[in-house]
N, C-alpha and C positions, 0 to 999 in steps of 0.2 A: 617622394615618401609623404604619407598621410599625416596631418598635425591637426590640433582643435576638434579630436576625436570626440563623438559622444559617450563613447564608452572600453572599458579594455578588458579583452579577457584575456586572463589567465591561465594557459592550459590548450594543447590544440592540437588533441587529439581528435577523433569522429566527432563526439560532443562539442566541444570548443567549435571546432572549426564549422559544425553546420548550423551553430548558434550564430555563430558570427555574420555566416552566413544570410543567414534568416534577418536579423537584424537590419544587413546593408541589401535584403530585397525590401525593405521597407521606408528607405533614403536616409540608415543613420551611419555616418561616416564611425568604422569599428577597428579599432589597433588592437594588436595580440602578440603575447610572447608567450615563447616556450623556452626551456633549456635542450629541447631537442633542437640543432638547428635544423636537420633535414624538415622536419615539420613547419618550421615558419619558412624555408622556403616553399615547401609546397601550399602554406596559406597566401605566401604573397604571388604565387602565380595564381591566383583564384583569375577569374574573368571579371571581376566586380571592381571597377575604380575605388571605391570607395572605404576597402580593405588595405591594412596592411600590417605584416607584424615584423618583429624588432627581436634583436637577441639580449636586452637586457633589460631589468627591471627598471633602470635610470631612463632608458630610452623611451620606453612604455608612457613613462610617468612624466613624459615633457612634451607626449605628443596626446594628452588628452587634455579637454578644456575644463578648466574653472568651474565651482568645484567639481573634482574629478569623482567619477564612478567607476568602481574596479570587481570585475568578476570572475570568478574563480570558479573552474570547472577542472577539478583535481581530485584524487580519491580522497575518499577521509582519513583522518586519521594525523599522522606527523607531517604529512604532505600540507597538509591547509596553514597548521603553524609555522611549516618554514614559508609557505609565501608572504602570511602574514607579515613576518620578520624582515626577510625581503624587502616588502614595499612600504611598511613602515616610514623609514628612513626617508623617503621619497615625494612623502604624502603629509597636503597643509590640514592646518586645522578644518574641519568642516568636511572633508573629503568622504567616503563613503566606499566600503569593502563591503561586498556581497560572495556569501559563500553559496553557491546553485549546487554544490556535493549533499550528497546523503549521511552530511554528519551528526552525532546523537546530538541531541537537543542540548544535554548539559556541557556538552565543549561547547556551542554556538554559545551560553550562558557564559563562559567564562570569557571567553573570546571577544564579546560585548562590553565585557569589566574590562579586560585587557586594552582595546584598542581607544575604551572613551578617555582614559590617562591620560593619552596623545591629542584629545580633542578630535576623534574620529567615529564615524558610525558606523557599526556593523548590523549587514541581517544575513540572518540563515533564511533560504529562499528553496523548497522543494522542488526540484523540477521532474515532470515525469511523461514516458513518450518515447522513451530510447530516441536511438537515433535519428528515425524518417521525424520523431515529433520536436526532436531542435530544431531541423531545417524549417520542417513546413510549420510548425504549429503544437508546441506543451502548452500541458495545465501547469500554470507556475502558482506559487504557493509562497509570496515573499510575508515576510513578520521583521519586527525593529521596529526602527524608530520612524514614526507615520508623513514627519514632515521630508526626511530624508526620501524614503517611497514616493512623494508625489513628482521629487529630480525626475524618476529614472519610469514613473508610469504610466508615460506615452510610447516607452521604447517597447516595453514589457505587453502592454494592450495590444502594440501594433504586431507583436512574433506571438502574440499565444494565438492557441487553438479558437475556432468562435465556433460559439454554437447559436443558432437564432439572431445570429449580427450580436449578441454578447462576447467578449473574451474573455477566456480561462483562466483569469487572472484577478485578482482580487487581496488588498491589504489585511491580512488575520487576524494581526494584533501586534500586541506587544513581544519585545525580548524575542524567545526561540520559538513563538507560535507556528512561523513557518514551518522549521526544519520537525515540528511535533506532528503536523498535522500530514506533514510526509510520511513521516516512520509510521501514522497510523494507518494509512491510503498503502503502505507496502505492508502494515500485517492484513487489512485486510484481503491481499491481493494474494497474499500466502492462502488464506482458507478459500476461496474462490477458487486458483489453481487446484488444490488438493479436493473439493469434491468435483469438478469437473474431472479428474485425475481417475477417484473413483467411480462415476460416471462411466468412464470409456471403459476400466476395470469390469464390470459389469456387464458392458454391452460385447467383450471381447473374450472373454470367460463362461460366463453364465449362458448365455446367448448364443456366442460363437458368431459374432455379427464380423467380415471382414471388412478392411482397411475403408474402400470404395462407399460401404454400407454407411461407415460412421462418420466419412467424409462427410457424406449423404443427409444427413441427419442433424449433426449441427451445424451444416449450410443451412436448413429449414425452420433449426429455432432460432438461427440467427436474424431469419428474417421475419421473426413472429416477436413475442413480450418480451423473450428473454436475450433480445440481442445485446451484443455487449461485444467490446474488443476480444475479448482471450473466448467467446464461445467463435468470433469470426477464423481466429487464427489457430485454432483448436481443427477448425472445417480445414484449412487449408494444410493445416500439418500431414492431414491422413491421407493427400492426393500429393506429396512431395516424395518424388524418386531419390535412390538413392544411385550419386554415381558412380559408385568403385562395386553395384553388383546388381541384380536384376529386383532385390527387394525396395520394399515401400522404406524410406530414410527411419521412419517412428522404428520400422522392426530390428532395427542394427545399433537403435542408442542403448548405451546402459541404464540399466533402470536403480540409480542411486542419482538423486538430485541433492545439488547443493546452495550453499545459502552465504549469503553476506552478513545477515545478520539483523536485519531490521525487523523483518517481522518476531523475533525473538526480541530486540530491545520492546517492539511494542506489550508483547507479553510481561515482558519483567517490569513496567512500568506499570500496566494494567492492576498487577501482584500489588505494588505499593500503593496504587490507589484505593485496591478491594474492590476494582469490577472486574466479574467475571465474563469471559471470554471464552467460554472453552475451543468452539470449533476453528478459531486461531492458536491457542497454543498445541490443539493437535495436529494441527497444521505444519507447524514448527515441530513435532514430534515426530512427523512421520517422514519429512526427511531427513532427521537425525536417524530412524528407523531404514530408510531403506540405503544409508551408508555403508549401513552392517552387513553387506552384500554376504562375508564369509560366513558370518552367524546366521544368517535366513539360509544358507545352504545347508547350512548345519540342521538347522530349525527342523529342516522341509525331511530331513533324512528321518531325525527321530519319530516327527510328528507326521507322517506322512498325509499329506493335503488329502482327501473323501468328495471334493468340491460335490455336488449334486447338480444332476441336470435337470435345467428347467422343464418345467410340465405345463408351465401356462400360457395364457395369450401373449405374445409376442410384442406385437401389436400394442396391448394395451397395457403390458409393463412399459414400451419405451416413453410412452403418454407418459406413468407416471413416473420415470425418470426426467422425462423435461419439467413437469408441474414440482417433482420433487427439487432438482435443481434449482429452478426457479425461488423455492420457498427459502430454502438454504440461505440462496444466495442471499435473500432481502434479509436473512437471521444474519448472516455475517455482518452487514451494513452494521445493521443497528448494533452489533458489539462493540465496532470501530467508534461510531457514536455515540454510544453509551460511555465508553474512554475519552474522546475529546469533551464531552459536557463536563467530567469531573474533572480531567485536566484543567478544562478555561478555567471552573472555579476556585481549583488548588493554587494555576500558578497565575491568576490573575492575567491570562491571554483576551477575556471577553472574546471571544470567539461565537461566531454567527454561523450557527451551523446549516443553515439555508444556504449560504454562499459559497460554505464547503463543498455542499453539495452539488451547485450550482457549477462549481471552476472543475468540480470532476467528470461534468456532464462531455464534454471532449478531451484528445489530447493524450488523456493520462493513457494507463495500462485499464485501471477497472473503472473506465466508463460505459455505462451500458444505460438500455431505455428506462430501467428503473431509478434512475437519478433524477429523473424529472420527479417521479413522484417522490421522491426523500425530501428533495429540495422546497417541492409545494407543502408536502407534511410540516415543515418547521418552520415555513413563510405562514401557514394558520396558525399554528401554534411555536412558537420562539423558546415557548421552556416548558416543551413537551418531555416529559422524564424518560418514558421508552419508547422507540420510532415507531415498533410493531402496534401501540395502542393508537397512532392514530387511526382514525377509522376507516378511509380507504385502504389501508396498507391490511388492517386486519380485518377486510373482508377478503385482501387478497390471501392472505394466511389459512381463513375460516374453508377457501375452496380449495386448499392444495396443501393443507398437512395433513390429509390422509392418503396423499399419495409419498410424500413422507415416509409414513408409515409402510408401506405397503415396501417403499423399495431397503428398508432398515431391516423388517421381519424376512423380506426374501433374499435379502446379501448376508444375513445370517444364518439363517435357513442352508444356505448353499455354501459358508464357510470360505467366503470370499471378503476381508476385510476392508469396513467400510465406517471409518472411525469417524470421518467430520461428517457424515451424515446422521449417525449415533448419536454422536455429540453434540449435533443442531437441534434433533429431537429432545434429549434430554432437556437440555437447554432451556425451551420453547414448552416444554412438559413442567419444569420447574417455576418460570414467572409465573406460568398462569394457575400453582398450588397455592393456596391461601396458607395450608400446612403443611409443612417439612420437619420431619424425624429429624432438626437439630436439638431438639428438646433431649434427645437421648444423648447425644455430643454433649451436651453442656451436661448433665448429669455424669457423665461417665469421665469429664476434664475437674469437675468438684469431687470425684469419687478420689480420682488418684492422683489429684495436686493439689488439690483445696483451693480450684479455680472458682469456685462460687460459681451461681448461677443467678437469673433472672426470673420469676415466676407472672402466670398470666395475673391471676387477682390481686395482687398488688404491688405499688414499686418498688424498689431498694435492690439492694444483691444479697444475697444467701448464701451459705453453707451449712452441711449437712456433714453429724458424724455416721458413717455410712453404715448400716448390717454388713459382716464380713458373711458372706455365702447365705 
């Protein structure tokens, strides 16, 4: 049996175990318990010397060396507290608890108060990559305490993802920076998914493009500007059989997706800070929207769908389908971004968003080619306010929102909903208004609450006893 462990993880399931994995292809001697015992035994038949796990939290905790590092790969929620409690008991002053879950930032904040009592550190650390990206190579995402991170980040450098001989790994900051800057890399992965989503809606509807055609298609921008994981695995989805019948797998799933919830905490954080985000909370909308499987049958009965067939170049809509995609996507970034800038400042993370950008460039889910330029955007400028103003990024904007346009006015046009596209335009339509009709909001919140309002020619607040009619 394994003793003087560099590290133990918690939990050893797919994740668990091909983190562990990954870790002892690397030479770090790795223990793991689960309460499932079937599970540690099939960790401890691994092929890897250097593995082993143990059926109780005691045993865990005597076979790792001085100070010990303890990682937790468990769902969120009451799952994390009872481990917490668990190893507690177990564990000297100085020790160190790493949460790798997707848990909301403000349990990782309490959980932080909770364990320093004890004389212990905790970080919430994002990890993301599904399963092949524990084995071979995540974007890890840890925040806490900086001197405790420097323990464990040889272990961390050597299992992430590299891109350029860099690894996808990188200190955030303080308290729950990690587990924040997760929740924001999974809402923006919610709006990403959903205009890709509408994307293929588009090209499957309006078009009539089949399976093979769109396979087709995002195989080729994948290997052009807009490649990226989910446009790779987007190509590969539409050439996967299905095996219980002779159709394509995509045409037999149902079409109601579901959610864990993170891209929704990112939204309702976003709310409290006052940035807006829209084409992520529609994002979050539209699979609460397409849940209502029985209400959209309903929908379709009353309202009976009219779609229109397309009349124009073919050809040159799917252009500006990829150009329009493209632009989106870089309008999603910068919402996510827009939300980590006033988070660092709110909760005091100092947050470098170059680096974010940078540990997202592999690994993760929404890594793609345009992360080099996010990352070089905010390496010139460090406290650039919107990502879209740098000025390589809005020359790229300047030649592709009016393909934008083009795919917004003809998904309308044809009665084919197409909301985070809508909403990226607007969006993108609103920064760059010098005026917006809230001047009427504010007169109309003074009219019938005596919210006062604010005038251009000079300062102070005001109210107005109003003409009735």
């Amino acid at each position: 049996m394994i003793s003087n462990a560099d590290i133990g993880l918690v939990g050893l399931g797919v994740m668990g175990r091909n983190m562990a994995l990954n870790f002892a292809d690397h030479g770090y001697v790795v223990a793991g318990y689960d309460t499932d015992s079937e599970k540690v035994d099939t960790f401890n038949k691994a092929s890897e010397k250097n593995v082993g796990g143990f059926g109780s939290m005691k045993e865990l905790a005597a076979a790792l060396k001085k100070p010990r590092s303890l990682m937790m790969l468990v769902p969120a929620g009451k799952p994390v507290d009872a481990v917490i409690e668990e190893a507690v008991p177990y564990m000297d002053r100085g020790d160190l608890i790493i949460d790798a879950g997707n848990s909301h930032y403000t349990d990782t904040e309490r959980r932080i108060d909770k364990v320093a009592e004890k004389g212990l550190h905790f970080m919430g650390m994002g990890v993301s990559g599904g399963e092949k990206g524990a084995r071979y190579g995540p974007s890890m995402m840890p925040g806490g305490n900086e001197e405790a991170y420097e323990r464990v980040k040889p272990l961390f450098e050597a299992a992430a993802a590299h891109v350029n001989g860099e690894p996808c790994v990188v200190y955030l900051g303080k308290r729950s920076a990690g587990h924040y800057v997760k929740m924001v890399h999974n809402g923006i992965e919610y709006a990403v998914m959903q205009l890709i989503a509408e994307t293929y809606d588009l090209m499957k509807r309006l078009l009539g493009l089949d399976n093979d055609r769109v396979h087709e298609i995002f195989g080729q921008w994948n290997r052009e500007e807009l490649a990226a994981y989910l446009i790779e695995i987007t190509s590969a989805i539409f050439s996967q059989p299905d095996e219980e019948s002779s159709n394509r797998l995509i045409d037999v799933i149902a079409d109601e997706a579901k959610q864990k919830g993170t891209g929704m905490w990112t939204c309702q954080d976003a709310m409290d800070l006052q940035v807006p985000v829209p084409t992520l909370d529609m994002a979050v909308a539209m699979r609460n929207l397409s849940a209502l499987k029985k209400l959209r049958e309903a929908g379709q009965k009353r309202f009976p769908a009219s779609t229109r067939a397309f009349g124009g170049n073919r050809e040159g809509f799917i252009q500006d389908l990829k150009y329009g995609l493209y632009a989106c996507m870089i309008l999603s970034y910068a919402q996510g971004m827009a939300v980590l800038s006033s988070a660092s400042r709110t909760y005091k993370y100092n947050l470098r968003l170059q680096d974010v950008a940078r540990i997202w460039r592999g690994g993760c889910i929404i890594r793609a080619a345009i992360l080099d330029d996010i990352s070089e955007a905010y390496t010139r400028q460090p406290d650039l306010d919107m990502l879209i103003f740098d000025d390589k990024l809005r020359e790229v904007l300047d030649r592709h929102m009016p393909s934008v346009r083009k795919v917004v006015e003809t998904g309308i046009g044809a009665g084919i909903p197409i909301p985070a596209f809508a909403t990226s335009l607007a969006y993108f339509d609103g920064l760059r208004s010098a005026w917006l009709p809230a001047n009427l909001i504010q007169a109309q919140r003074d009219y019938f609450g005596s919210h006062t309002y604010e005038r251009i020619d000079r300062k102070g607040t005001f109210h107005t006893n109003w003409n009735e009619g």
